[in-house]
C-alpha positions as CSV (number, residue, x, y, z in Angstrom):
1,X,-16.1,23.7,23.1
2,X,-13.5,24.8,20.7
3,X,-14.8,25.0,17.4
4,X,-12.1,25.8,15.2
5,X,-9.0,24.0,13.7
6,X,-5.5,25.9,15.1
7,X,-4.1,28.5,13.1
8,X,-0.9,26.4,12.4
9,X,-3.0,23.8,10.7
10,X,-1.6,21.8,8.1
11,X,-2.3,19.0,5.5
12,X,0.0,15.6,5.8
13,X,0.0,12.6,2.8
14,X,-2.4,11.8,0.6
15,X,-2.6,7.7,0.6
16,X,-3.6,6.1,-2.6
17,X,-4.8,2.8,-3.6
18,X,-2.8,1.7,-6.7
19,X,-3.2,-1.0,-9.1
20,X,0.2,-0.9,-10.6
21,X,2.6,0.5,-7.5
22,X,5.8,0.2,-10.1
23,X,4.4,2.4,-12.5
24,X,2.7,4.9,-9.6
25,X,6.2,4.7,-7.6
26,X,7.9,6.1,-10.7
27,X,5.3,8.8,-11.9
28,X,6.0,10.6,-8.2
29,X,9.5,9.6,-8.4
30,X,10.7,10.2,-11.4
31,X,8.2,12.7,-12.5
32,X,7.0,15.1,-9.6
33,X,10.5,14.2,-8.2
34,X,9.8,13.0,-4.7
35,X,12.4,11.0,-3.0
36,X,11.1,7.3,-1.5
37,X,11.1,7.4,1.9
38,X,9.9,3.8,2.4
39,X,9.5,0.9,0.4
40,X,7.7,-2.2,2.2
41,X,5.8,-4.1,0.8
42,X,3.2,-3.4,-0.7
43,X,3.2,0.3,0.6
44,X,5.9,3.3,-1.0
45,X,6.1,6.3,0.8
46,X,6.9,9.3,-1.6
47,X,8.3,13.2,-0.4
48,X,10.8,15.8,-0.1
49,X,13.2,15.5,3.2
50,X,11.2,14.0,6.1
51,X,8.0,14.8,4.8
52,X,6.0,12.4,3.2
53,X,3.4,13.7,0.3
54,X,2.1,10.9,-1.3
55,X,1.5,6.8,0.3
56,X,1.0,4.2,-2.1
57,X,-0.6,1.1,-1.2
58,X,-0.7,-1.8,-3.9
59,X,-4.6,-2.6,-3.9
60,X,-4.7,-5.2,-7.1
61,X,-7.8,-6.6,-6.6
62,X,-9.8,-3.1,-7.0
63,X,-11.3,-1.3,-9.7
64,X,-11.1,2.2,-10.9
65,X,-13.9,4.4,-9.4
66,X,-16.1,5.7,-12.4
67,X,-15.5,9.7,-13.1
68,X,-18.5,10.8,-11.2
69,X,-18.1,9.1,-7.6
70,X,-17.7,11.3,-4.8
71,X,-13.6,11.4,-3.8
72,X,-10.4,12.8,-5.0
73,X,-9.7,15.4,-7.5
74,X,-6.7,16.2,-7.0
75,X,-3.5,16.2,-4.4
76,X,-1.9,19.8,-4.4
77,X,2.2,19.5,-4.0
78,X,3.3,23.0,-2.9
79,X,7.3,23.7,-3.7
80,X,8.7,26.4,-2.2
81,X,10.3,28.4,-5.1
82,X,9.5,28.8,-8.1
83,X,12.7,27.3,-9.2
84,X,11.4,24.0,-7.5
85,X,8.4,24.1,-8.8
86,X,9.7,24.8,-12.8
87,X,12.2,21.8,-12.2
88,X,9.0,19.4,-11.5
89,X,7.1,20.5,-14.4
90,X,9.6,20.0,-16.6
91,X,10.5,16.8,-14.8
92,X,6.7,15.3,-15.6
93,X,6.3,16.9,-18.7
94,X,9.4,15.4,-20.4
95,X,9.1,12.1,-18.8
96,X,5.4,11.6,-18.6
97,X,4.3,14.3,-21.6
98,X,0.7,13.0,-22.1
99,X,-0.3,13.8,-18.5
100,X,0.0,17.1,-18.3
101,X,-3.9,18.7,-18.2
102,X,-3.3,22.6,-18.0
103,X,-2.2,25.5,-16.0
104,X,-3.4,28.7,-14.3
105,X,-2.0,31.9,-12.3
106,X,-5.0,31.7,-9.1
107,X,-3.7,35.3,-8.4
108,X,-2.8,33.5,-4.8
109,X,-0.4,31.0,-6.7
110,X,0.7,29.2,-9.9
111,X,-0.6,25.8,-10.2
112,X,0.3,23.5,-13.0
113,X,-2.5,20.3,-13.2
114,X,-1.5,15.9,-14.2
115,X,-3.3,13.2,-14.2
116,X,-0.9,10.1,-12.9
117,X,-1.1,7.2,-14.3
118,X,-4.0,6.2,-13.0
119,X,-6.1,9.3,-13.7
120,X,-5.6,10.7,-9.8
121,X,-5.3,14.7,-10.5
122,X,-2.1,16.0,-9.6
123,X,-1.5,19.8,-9.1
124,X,1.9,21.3,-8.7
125,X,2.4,24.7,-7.4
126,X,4.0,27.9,-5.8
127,X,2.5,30.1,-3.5
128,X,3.1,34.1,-3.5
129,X,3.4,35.6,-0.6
130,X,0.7,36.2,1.5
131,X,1.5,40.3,1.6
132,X,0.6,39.5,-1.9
133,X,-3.0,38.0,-1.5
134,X,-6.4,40.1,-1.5
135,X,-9.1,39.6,1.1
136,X,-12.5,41.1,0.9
137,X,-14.6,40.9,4.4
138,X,-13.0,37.4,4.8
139,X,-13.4,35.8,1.5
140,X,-10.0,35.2,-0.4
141,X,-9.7,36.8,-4.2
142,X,-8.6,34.1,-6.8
143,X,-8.8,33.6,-10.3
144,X,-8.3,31.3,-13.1
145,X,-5.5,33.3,-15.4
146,X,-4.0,31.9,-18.2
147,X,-0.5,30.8,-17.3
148,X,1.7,30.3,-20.1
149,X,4.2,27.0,-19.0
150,X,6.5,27.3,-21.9
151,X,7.1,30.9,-20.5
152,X,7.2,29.9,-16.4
153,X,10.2,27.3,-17.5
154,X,11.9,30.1,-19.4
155,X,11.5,32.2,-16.8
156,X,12.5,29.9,-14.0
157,X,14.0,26.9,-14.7
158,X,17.5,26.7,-14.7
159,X,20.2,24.3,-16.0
160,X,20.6,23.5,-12.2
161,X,17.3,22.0,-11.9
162,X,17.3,20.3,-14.8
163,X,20.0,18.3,-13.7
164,X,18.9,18.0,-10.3
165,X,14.8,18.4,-9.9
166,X,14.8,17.9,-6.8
167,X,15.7,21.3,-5.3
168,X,13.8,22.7,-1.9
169,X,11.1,21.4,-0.1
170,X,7.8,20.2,-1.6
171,X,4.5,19.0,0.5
172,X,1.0,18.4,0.4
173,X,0.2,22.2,0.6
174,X,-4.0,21.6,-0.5
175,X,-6.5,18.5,-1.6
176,X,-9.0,19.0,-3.9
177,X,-12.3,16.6,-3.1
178,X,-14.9,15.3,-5.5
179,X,-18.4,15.5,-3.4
180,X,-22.1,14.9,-4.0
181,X,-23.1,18.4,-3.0
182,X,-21.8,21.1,-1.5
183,X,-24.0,22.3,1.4
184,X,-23.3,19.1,3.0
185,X,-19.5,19.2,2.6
186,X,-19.9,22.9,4.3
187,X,-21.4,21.0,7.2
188,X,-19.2,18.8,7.3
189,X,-15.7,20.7,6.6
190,X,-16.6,23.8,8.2
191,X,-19.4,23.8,11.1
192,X,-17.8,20.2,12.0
193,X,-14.5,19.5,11.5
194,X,-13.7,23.2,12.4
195,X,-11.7,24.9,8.9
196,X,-12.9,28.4,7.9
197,X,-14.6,29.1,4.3
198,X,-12.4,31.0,2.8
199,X,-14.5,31.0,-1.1
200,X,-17.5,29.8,-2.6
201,X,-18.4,29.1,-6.1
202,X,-21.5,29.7,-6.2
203,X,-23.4,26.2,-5.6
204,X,-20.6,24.2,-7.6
205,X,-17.7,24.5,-5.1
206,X,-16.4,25.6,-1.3
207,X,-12.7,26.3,-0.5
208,X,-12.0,26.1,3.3
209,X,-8.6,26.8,5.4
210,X,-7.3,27.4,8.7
211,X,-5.0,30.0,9.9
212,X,-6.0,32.3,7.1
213,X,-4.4,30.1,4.5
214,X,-6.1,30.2,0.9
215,X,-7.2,26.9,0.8
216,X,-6.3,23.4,2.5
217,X,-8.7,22.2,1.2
218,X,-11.8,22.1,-1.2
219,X,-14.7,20.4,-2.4
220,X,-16.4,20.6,-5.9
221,X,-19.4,19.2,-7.8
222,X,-18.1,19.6,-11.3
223,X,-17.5,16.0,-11.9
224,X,-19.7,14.5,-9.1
225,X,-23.2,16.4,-8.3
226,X,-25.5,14.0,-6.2
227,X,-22.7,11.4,-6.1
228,X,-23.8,8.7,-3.0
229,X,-21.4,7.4,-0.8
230,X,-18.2,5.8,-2.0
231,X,-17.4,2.2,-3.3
232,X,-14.4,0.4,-2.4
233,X,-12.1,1.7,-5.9
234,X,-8.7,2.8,-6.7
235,X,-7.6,6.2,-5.7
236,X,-7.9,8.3,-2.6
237,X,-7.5,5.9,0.6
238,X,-6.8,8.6,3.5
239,X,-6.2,12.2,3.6
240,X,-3.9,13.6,6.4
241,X,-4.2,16.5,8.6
242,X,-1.8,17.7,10.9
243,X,-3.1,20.0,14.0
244,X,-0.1,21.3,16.2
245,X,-0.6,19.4,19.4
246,X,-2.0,16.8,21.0
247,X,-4.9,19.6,23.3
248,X,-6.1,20.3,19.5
249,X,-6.4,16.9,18.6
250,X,-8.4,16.4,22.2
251,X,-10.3,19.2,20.8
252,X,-11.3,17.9,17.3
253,X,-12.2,14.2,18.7
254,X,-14.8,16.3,21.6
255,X,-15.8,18.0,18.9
256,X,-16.5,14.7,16.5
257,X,-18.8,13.0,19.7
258,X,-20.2,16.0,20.4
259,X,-22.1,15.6,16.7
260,X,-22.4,12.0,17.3
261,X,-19.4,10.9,14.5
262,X,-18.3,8.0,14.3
263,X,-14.4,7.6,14.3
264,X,-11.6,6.0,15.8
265,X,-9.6,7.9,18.1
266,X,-6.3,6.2,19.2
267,X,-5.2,8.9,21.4
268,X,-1.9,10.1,18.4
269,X,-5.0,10.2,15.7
270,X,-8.5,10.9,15.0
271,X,-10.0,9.2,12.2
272,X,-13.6,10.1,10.4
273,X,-15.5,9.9,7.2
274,X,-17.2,12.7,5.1
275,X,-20.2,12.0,4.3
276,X,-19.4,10.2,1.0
277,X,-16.8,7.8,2.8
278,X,-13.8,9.5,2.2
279,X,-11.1,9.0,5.0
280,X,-9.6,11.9,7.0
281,X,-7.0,11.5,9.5
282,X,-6.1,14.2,11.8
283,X,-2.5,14.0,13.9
284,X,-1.0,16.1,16.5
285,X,2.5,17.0,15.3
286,X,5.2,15.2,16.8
């Protein structure tokens, strides 16, 4: 039984339960400049090209989750310059200045933080290359460096992207989970659905990858240590992963009876629960 994710693993959309989907439409339109891909309905899909980042569905009749439940902290957009990424910094922070919540140089990136407008964390950021990035006996070195954003727009933005923010590609390169603990979201993440820890932080936080990536994804306690199993709330619906074909999809759903998880496998995507209810939907590619 394979027991692994594929190399060329990748993370899809985030969906997102919204209260107000006008207002959220034009944070990650107008701010993190995503173009709308669909509009139906109740349901916007945000993203760059043909790749969707961010799916809102309009969910009026739900509450905001309080801080300390188990679920999203934050959805990571990865631009692939750092030109793109300075124009959608500057795009948020002039339009939507009172979101912005920090920034830091991770030694394997440079990640800029938001809260939208309904206090889901939003992290923008640019990858160096991996030539760039130090592994010691498999564990990936990263930091939290002051990162100067006045200095990255001088550096990088240009009157271009001003004009036009919406320069390269952008995509759901990471997402950041809220959990309860963290030895059961190794269980879980790792010895189940099949990523690789790539760092621990101490008993706080795990990050976890596939294909030697730094992170696709992670799972903290900072906010939400001994949080229970989810409520229905606004925020994180379903978070997308993308596994190159349809044998490693076949793979991850033996996998998921093999422990005995429940899901919902339709044969074009598997669908599970962490343990704190949060929704993960894996897809072959194509």
């Amino acid at each position: 039984m394979d027991t692994t994710l594929a190399a060329d693993t990748a993370m899809g959309a985030v969906t997102l339960q919204v209260a107000d989907l006008d207002a959220m439409t034009a944070y990650y339109r107008d701010g993190a400049a995503l173009d709308v891909l669909a509009a139906e309905g109740p349901r916007v899909v945000l993203g760059r090209g043909a790749t969707p980042v961010v799916i809102l569905e309009h969910a009026p009749t739900l509450r905001h989750a309080p801080r300390g439940e188990a679920g999203l902290f934050h959805t990571a957009i990865l631009y692939d310059t750092r030109e793109a990424l300075a124009a959608a910094v500057y795009s948020v922070a002039t339009r939507y200045p009172g979101t912005f919540t920090g920034s830091s140089d991770h030694l394997v990136s440079n990640a800029f933080y938001f809260d939208d407008p309904e206090g889901n964390g939003v992290e923008l950021y640019w990858d160096r290359d991996r030539s760039e990035w130090s592994w010691t006996h498999g564990t990936i070195e990263m930091s939290t460096l002051f990162l100067d954003p006045n200095r990255f727009l001088q550096e990088h933005l240009t009157e271009a992207a001003v004009e036009q923010p919406r320069i390269g590609g952008a995509r759901v390169g990471h997402v950041h989970l809220q959990v309860g603990d963290v030895a059961t979201a190794k269980d879980f993440y790792v010895d189940r659905l099949g990523f690789d820890l790539t760092t621990t932080y101490g008993a706080q936080a795990i990050f976890v990858s596939a294909g030697g990536y730094h992170h696709h994804m992670a799972m903290n306690t900072w906010n939400s240590a001994g949080a229970g199993p989810r409520t229905p709330g606004l925020g994180l619906s379903v978070v997308e992963i993308d596994v190159p074909t349809a044998d490693d999809l076949g793979a991850l759903g033996e996998r998921m009876r093999h422990y005995g998880l429940e899901m919902r496998d339709d044969g074009r995507s598997v669908e599970v629960a962490d343990p704190w209810g949060s929704r993960i939907r894996v897809t072959a590619a194509g």
